[in-house]
N, C-alpha and C positions, 0 to 999 in steps of 0.2 A: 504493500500500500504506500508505501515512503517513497516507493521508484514510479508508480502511478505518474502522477504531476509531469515529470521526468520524458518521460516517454513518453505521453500523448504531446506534449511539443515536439518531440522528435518527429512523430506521426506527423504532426501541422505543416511540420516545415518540412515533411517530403510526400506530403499528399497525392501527388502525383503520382506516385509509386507505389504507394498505398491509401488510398482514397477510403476506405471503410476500415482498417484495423482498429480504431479508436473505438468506434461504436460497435465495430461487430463481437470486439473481443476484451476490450479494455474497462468500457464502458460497465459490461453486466458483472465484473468483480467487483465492482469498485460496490456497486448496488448488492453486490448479496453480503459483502462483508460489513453492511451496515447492520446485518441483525446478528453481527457472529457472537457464540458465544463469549468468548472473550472483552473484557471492557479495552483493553489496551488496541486491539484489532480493532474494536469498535470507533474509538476515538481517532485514530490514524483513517480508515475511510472516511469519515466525518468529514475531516480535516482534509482529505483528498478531494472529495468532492466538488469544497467551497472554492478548493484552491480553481478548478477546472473551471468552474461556474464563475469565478473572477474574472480567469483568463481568457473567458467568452468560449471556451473548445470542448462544448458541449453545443451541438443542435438544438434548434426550438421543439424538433420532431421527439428530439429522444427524450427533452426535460419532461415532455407530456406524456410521452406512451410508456418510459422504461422509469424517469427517475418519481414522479410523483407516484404514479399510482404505489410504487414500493415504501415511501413514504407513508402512504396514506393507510394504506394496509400495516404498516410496523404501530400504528395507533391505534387501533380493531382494542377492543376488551381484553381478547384474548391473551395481548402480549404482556412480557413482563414489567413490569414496574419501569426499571432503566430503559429499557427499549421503547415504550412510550413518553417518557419523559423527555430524552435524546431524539425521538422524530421530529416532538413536538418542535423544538431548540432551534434542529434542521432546517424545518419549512418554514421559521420564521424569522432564520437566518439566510435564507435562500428566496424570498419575497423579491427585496428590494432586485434581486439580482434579473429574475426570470420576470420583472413587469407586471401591471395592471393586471392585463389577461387574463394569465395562466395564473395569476394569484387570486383572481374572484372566482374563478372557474373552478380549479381544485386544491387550492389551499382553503379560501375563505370558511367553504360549509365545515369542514372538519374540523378547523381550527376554532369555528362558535362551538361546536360541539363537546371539545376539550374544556373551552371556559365552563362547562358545568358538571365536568367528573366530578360527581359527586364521591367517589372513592380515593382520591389522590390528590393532595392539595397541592404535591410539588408539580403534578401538572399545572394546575392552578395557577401555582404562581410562576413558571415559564412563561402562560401565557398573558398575566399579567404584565410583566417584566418586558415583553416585546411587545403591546397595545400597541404601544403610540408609532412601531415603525410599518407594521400591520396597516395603520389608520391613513399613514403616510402613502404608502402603496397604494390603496383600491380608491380612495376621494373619499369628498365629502359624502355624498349622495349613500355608498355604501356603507360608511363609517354611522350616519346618522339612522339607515336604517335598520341595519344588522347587529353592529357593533356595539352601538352604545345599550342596548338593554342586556348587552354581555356586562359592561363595562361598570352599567351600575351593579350589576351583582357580583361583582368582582369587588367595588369598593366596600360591599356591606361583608364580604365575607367572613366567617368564623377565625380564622387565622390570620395574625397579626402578619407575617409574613406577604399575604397574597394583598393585603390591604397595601401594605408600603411599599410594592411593590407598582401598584396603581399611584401612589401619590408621587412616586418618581418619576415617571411616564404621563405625568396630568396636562402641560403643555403640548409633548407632538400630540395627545387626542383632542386638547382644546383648537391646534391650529386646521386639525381636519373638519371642524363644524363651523356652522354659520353664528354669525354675533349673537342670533334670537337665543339658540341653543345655548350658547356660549355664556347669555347671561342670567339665563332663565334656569334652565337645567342645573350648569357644571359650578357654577359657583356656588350651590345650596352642596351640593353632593361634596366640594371642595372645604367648604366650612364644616361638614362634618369630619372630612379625615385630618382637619386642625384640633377638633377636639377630641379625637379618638381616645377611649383608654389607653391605647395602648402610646406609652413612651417614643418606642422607634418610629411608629407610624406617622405621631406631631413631629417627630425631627423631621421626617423623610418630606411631610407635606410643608414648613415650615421653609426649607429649604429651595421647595417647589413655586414658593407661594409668587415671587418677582416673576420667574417666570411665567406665571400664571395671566400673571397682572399683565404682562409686555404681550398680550397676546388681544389684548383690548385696547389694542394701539388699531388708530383708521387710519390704512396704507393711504388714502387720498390724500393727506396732512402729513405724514410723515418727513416732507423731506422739509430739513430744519436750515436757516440763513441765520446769520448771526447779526447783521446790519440792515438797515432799512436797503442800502441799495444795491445790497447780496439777494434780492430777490429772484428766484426760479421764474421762469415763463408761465410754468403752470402755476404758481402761487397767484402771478399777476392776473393769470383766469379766471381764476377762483376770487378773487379782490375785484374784480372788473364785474365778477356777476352781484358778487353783495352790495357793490356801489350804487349798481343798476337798480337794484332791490332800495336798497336805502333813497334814490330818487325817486324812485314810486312811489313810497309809501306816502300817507296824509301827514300832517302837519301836529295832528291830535294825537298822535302815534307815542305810546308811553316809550319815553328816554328812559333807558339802561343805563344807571350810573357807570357802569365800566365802558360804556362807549360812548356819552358823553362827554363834549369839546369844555375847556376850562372854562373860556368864555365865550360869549355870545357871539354863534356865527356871523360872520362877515354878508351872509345872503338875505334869505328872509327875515326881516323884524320878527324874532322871537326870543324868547327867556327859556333856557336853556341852564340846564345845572353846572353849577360853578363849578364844584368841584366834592367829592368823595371822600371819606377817609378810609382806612382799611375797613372796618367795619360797617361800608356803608352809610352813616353819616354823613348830610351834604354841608357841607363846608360855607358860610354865608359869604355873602360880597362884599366886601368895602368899595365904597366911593374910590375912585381913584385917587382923590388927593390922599387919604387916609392907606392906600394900600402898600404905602413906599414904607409905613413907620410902624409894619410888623417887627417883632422883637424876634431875632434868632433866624428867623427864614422866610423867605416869602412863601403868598398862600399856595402859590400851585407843589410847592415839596408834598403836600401827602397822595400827588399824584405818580411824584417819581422815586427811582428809587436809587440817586444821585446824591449825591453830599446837599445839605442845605447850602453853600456858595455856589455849587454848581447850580444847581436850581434858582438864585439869585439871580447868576450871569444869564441863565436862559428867558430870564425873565424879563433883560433887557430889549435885549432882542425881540420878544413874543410881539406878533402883532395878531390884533383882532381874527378872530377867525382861524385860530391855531390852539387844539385842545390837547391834551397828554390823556392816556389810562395809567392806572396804576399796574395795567399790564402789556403797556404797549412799548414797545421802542423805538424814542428819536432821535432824528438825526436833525445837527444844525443847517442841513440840504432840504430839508423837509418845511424848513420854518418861511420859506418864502411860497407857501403854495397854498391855495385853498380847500379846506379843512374838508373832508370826506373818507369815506370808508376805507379806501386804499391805503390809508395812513395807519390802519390796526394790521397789526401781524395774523391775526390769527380772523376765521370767519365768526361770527356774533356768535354768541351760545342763547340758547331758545331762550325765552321769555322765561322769568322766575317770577313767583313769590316773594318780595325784601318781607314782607310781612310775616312768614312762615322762617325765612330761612336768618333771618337777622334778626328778629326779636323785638321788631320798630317798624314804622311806618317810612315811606318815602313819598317825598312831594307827588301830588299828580300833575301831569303835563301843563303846560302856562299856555295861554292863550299871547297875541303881541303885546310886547314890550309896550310901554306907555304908562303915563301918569292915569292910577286908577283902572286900567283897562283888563288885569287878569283879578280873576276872582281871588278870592281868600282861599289857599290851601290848607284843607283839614290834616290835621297830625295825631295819627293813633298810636297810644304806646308812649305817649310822653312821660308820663307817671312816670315809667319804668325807666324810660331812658335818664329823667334825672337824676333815679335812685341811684344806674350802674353810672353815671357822672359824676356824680360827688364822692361814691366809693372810688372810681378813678382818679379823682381831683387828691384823695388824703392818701392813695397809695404813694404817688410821683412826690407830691410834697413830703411824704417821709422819707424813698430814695434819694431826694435830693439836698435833705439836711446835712449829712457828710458832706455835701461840696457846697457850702453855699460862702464859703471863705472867698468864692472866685467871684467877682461880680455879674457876667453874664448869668451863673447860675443864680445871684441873688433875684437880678431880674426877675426871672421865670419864675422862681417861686413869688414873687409879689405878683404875678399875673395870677400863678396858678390861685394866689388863696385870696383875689379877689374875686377870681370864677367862682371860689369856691360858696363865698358870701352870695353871689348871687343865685346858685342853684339852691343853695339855702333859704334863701327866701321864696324863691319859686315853690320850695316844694313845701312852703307853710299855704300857698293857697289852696283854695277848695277846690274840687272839681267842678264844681258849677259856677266858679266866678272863673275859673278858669275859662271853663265853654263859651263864655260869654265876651271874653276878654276882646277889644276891638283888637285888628292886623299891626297897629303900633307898640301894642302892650305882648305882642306871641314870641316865645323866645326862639330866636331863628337856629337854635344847635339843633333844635328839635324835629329837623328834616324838611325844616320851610326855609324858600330864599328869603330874606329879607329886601323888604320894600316892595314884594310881588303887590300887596295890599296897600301900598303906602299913596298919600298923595305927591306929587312933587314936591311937597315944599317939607313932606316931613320928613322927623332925623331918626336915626337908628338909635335906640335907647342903649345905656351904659351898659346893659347885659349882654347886647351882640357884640360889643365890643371886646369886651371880657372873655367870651366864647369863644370869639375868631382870636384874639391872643393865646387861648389852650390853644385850639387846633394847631396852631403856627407853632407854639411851645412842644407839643407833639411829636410834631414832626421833627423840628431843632431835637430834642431827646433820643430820638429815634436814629438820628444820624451821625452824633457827636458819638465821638470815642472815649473822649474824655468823661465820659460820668460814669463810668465803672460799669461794670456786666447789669444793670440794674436799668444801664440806658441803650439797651442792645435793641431795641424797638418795644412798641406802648404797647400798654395794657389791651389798649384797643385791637390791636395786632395781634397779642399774644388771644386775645380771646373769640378773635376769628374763626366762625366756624368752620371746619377741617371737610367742606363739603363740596364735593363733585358731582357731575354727573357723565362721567366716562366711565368708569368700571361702579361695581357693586361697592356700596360705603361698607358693608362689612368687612371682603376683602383687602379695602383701604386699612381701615382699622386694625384688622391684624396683624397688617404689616407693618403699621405704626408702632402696635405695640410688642416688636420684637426687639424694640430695644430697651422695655421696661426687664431691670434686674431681675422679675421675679421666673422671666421666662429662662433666663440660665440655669435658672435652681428646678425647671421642672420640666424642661426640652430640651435643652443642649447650651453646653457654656459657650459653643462657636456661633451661637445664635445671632450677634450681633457682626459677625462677620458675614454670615452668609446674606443678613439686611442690607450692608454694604456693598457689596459684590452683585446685586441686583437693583442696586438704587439707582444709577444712571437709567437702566430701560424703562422702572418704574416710571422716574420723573421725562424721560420722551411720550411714554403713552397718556400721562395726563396733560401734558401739555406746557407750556412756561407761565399759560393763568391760573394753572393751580398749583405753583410753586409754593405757595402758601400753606399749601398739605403738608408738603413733605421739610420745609425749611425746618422746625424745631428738631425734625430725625436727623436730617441732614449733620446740624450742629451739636447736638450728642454724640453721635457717633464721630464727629473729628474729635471731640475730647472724650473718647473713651477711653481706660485705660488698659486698654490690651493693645499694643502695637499693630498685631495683625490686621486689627480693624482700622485704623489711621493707614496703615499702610496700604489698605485694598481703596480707601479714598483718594488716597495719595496718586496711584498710578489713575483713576478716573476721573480726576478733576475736571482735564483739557476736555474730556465728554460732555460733561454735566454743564463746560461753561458754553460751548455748542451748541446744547440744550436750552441752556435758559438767556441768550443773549447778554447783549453788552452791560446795559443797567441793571440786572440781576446781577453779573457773575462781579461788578464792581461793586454792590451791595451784598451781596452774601458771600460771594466766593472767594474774593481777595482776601478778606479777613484771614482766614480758613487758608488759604494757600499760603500765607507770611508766617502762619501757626507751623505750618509740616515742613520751612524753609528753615525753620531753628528744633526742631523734632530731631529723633534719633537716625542713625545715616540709613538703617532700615524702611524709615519711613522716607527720608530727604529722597533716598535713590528715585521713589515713585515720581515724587514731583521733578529732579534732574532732569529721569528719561522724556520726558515731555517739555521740560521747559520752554521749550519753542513753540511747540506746540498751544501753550496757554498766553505766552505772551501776545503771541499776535494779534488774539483777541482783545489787549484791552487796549486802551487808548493810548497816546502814544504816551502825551506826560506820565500817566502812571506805571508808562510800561520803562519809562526811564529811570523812575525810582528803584528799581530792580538792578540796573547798571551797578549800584553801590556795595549791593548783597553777593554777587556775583565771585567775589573773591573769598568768602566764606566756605565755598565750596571746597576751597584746597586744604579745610582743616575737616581732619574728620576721628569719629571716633576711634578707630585704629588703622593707623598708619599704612600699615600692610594691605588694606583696601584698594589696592592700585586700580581696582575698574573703575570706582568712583570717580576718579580723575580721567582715567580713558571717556566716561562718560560724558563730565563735563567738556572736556576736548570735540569730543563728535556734536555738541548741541551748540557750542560759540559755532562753529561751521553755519552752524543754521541760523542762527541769531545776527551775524555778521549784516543780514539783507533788513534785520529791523532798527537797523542804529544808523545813525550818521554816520559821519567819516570822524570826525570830531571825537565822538564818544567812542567808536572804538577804538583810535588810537589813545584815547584816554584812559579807559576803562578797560579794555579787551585786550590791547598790548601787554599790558603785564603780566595777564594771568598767562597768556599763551606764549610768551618768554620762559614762564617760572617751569609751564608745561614740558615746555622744549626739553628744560634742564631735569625734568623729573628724572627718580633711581631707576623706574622700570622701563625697560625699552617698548613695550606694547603702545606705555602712555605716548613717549617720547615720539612713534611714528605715526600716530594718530595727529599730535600736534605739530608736525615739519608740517602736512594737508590745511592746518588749523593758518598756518603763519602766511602759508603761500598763497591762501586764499583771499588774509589781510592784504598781502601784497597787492592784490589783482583788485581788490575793494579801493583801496588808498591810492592805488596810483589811477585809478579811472574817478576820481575825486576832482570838484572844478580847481581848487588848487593843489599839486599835484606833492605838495612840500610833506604832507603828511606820510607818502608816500616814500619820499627821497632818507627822510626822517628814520623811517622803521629799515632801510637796507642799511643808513649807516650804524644804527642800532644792531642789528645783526652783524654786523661787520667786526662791530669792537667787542662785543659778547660774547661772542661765536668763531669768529674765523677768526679771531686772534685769540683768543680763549688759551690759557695758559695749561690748561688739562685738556689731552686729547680728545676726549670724548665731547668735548665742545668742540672742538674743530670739524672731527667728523659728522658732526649735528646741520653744520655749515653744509657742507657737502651733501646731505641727506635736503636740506632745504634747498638750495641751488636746483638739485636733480629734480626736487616735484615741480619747482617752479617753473624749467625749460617744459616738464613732461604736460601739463597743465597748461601750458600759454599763457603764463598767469601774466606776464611781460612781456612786451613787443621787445624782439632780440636785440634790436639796437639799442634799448635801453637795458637789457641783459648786459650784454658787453661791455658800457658803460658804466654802469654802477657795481654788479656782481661778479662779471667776468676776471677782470684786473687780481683782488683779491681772492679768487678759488683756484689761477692759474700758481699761485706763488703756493699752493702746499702741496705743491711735488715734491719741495725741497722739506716736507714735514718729515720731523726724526721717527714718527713713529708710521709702523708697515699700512697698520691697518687704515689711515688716514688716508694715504696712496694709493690702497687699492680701491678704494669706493670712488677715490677721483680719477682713475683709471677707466672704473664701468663708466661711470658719469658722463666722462668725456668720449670714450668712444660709443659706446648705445644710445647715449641720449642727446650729447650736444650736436654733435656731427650729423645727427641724422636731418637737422633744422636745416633747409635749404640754403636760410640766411646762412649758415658757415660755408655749406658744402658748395653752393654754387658760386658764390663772391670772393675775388680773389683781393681780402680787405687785408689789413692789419692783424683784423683779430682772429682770422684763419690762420694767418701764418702765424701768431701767438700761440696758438691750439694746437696747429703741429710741431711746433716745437716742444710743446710741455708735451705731446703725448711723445716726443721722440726718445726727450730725457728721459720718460717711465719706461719707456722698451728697453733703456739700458740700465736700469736699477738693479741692484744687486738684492732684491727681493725675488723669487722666484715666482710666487702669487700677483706680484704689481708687472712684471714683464708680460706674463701671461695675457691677463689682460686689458693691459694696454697695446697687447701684437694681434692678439686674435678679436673676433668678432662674434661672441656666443649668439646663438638665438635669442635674441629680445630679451633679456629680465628687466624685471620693474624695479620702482621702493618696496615690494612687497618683498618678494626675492629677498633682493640685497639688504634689507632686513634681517631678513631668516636666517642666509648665507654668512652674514660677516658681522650685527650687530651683536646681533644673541652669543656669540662667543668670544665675546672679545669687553664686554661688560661685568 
């Protein structure tokens, strides 16, 4: 059976000679020794078979008439335990191989049949265990008619075994049905194998569970832009049909705080919601004279989620008819255009409840703009709302007592606990002098604009003023670093409810709460890793408007204290920032990445291998802040880590095209000097690539000095380098830089040439002979020497003449001969590595 495999390629590749030996003679052993008594015989045809069926040298003719039915038949009742078990294994390791077809035809019926041996659960769980690739093979259509009433009786099975079995396999059966199935069905059946008695089966489904979730991702939306003008064609389609949609609609059409403009469009006279806070709360208006002498931030920050100056500076700019979401992303490209749906990232999400799902009321739609002209907006849930207000109002003012030595923060608390006074007094009125209160006396926090009801001539009474100073204070809290982890974002935020409507809120919830401690103690201590290691797909399939879900997991899990778990976020960050765009990953994820840049090198590695990768995205200033940090890298926690450093060598490579000219040679020269000089040769040849490619950066610079700079810098470091192994380093930079083009050769000759031709006369062998390869494989083959009959030709055959007469046997060699092409890689290998 071991020579099988063997010999049917023999057969293939002389077909012609023998056209039927395979099938006539090879084929039917290979098939009787699947039932032989022996397990070891047994196991080797298995193994034979698949190997055939991979390498396609098995017939369509013979899978059908010779290999299944014998299959099919070793399943019968009659057979032995192993040998039903091992069919089972067979044909559902041989599915993907042999196709749709011949797998609905005569794998499918036998295989449902198996799902309900009632006498053999390790059949059972076989068939368990390969569900999903079964599901994968025949479609949907089969999967949802045949399959799944296997599949539920598989999950409820009596053995823990055949249950976990199913929860590790819940994904490929989730990706074979339709969403209806998918949300109706498998996510009730999915909640049960989370609370299973059984221990292994919450691990296995626990595990299972991201994947579950990334399966209720809509491929129409998937494909993710990170900037407004990174937009796909088909995104702009799909923006072009909502826009269209949003121009049709009437006028009376209830506004959607998330996709309502800050302020009042530029088109039709209408009043239009100002603005949001995270909990739904509309934000009231100030006059414009009054709107410059917000304390801390201006009003539109609780739209963005930008530093309060940055939100300041965009607010110079803002012209009429330019609105933000607190889930949209803009660009200062954007801000000259007129305000419409093409401006949200994402398509509207259906009409909600604020009543139901926020706990309050929200304005109804305004009729036009004008003195007296929209009616009074009724406000349900005020009660309530002033309650969670003033308990808001004496939380913040208690976090803010530690800092009130600074006087920005003194400010804010003299804002907050004049709000405070005045929710206070609000909430001593009655409710029926409340009802009654004229539109001058209604406190605008309470989900009305203010002035909708006003006449022109009236003024906004002291308590909206007070109000819109929280809000502004709010936001200011939310975005400052300096008020300690207390001012990490508001109350209001934090009590966000964690609700979507993309997958099933239970399965949200559970995945939530995998990273409550109690679930280590009662499913698996790797619990919180496995939440990690699925959190990027999770946060693609809800979206970057419900980042709001998953932010508080998010930021548990970077401060957890198991490493493993910082370090599965670490290598995912560049994903998640992809995910959630620019304003997000510069409000949530920067933080969080500046955390794992001073973390253990276990966890730094993750963020390293990417760093180009995450820089790109952020803007430029802050991606220049990073220039600083950058030489941190070269400390690490044990020295002997040399890939750490190879690492960082291969990402300045890449980073080299996000910086000036300016900052690299300010910033990036050094490190990749220091690189040059590292103990270990691996580092040391990653970074000669690193140096040569400053070169080729700096000398294509409009002034070209930064360039001229960095050769005479290697000059005096390097090629005059008082230890060999700097010299040869020279020499190693030189050769990628001819190999490379990193240098038009007439400025090769000029600034490099001169100094690399003088260490022929180096005392030490091995110096010689790399300038030996150098100069015959790589300089001479440049036309510029070979075909011009300059100075520096004849320099070059001079030095190679003197090496052809060295009294080194290695350096004559050659400098006489001409090998087959070797690289820096080679010459590396060849002469570096033994001679350090």
């Amino acid at each position: 059976m071991e020579q099988v495999p063997h010999i049917a390629l023999f057969c293939q590749e002389n077909r012609p000679a023998i056209p039927y030996a395979f099938s006539k003679y090879l084929l039917p052993i290979v098939v009787r020794y699947l039932a032989d008594q022996n397990n070891q015989v047994r196991k080797t045809s298995q193994a034979a078979l698949l190997a055939l069926l991979e390498q396609e040298l098995i017939e369509r003719f013979d899978v059908e008439t010779k290999v299944c039915p014998v299959l099919v038949g070793l399943t019968a009742p009659d057979s032995t335990d192993d040998v039903k078990t091992e069919a089972v294994a067979i044909m559902c390791r041989m599915a993907p191989m042999v196709g749709k077809d011949i797998t609905e035809r005569l794998i499918l019926p036998r295989f449902c049949e198996m799902c309900c041996d009632c006498r053999m659960f390790h059949v059972r769980k076989v068939c368990a265990a390969n569900f999903g690739d079964i599901c994968s093979v025949v479609g949907q259509q089969a999967t949802e008619e045949m399959l799944l009433p296997r599949f539920f009786q598989l999950c409820s099975d009596n053995v823990w075994g055949v249950r976990k079995a199913c929860a590790e396999c819940f994904m490929a059966v989730s990706c074979a049905t339709c969403q209806e199935i998918r949300r109706t069905k498998l996510s009730a059946l999915f909640i049960n194998l989370i609370s299973d008695p059984s221990r292994w089966v919450r691990q296995a489904a626990f595990q299972s569970l991201g994947p579950f979730i990334s399966t209720f991702a809509n491929p129409s939306s998937s494909g993710q832009y990170f900037k407004e003008e990174s937009k796909s064609s088909e995104d702009a389609s799909v923006e072009d049909k909502n826009r269209t949609r949003d121009q049709e609609a009437p006028e009376d059409v209830q506004i959607r705080p998330e996709d309502a403009p800050a302020e009042p469009a530029a088109g039709p006279p209408r009043v239009e919601l100002e603005g949001t806070l995270k909990d739904g709360t509309e934000n009231p208006r100030r006059p414009p004279g009054e709107a410059a002498a917000l304390v801390g931030s201006s009003v539109l920050c609780a739209w963005s989620s930008e530093p309060p100056q940055e939100a300041a500076g965009d607010e110079k700019d803002r012209k009429p008819g330019h609105g933000r979401s607190a889930s949209r992303l803009e660009e200062p490209g954007l801000l000259d255009q007129e305000y419409n749906s093409f401006h949200f990232w994402r398509t509207p999400l259906p009409e909600i409840d604020l009543d139901m799902e926020l706990g309050q009321g929200s304005g109804s739609p305004l009729g036009p703009e004008g003195p007296g002209a929209a009616p009074q907006v009724s406000v349900p849930g005020s009660a309530s709302l002033t309650m969670a207000t003033r308990k808001e109002l004496e939380e913040l003012i208690e976090n803010l007592e530690p800092h009130v030595d600074d006087p920005d923060v003194r400010a804010q608390v003299d804002v907050l606990a004049a709000a405070l006074r005045a929710s206070s007094l609000d909430a001593c009125d009655e409710p029926g002098e409340a009802a009654r209160r004229s539109p001058v006396q209604d406190e605008p926090a309470a989900g009305e604009l203010p002035g909708c009801g006003l006449s022109h001539e009236a003024s906004v009474p002291l308590i909206s003023d007070a109000v819109e100073d929280v809000d502004s204070a709010l936001c200011y809290m939310r975005h400052d670093p300096d008020l300690g982890s207390d001012g990490g974002f508001s109350p209001d935020e934090e009590r966000r409810p964690r609700v979507q409507d993309v997958v099933p809120q239970a399965l949200l919830d559970q995945y939530l709460s995998m990273t409550d401690p109690s679930r280590a103690q009662t499913v698996d201590t790797e619990i919180a890793k496995h939440c990690a290691y699925s959190l990027p797909g999770v946060a693609l399939t809800l979206g970057r408007q419900n980042w709001h879900c998953l932010r508080e997991t998010y930021e548990t899990l970077a401060s957890d204290m198991q490493w493993k778990v910082r370090r599965t976020l670490a290598f995912s960050i560049h994903e998640l920032a992809v995910i959630l765009g620019d304003q997000l990953t510069a409000a949530d994820l920067v933080p969080i990445f500046n955390g794992f840049l001073k973390d253990l090198d276990e966890v730094r590695i993750g963020v390293l291998k990417h760093l180009h990768d995450f820089l790109k995205l952020l803007h430029v200033d802050k991606r220049r802040e990073y220039l600083y940090q950058l030489q941190e890298f070269l400390v690490t926690d044990n020295s002997r880590n040399w890939r750490f450093r190879a690492e960082l060598a291969e990402q300045l490579i890449l980073l080299l095209e996000l910086y000036s000219p300016r900052d690299v040679y300010d910033y990036l020269r050094p490190i990749a000097l220091s690189l040059c000089a590292d103990k270990v040769s691996s580092v040391r040849w990653i970074s000669y690539k690193l140096v040569s490619e400053m070169v080729r950066k700096l000398h294509r610079a409009a002034p070209p000095s930064f360039g001229v700079d960095l050769i005479h810098e290697l000059v005096e470091n390097f090629g005059r380098c008082p230890r060999w192994s700097g010299r040869q380093a020279f020499v190693f930079v030189c050769q990628t830089v001819i190999e490379d083009d990193c240098l038009p050769m007439d400025q090769f000759a000029l600034h490099l040439m001169p100094h690399l031709l003088t260490l022929a006369n180096d005392r030490v062998p091995n110096v010689r002979v790399l300038l030996a390869k150098t100069l015959r494989q790589t300089l001479l083959e440049k036309e510029y020497f070979s075909a011009s009959a300059s100075c520096h030709q004849e320099a070059v055959e001079q030095t190679i003449v003197a090496l052809q007469m060295d009294r080194d046997s290695d350096v004559k060699y050659f400098a006489s001969t001409h090998p087959a092409g070797t690289r820096i890689s080679e010459d590396a290998l060849s002469t570096a590595s033994s001679t350090y």
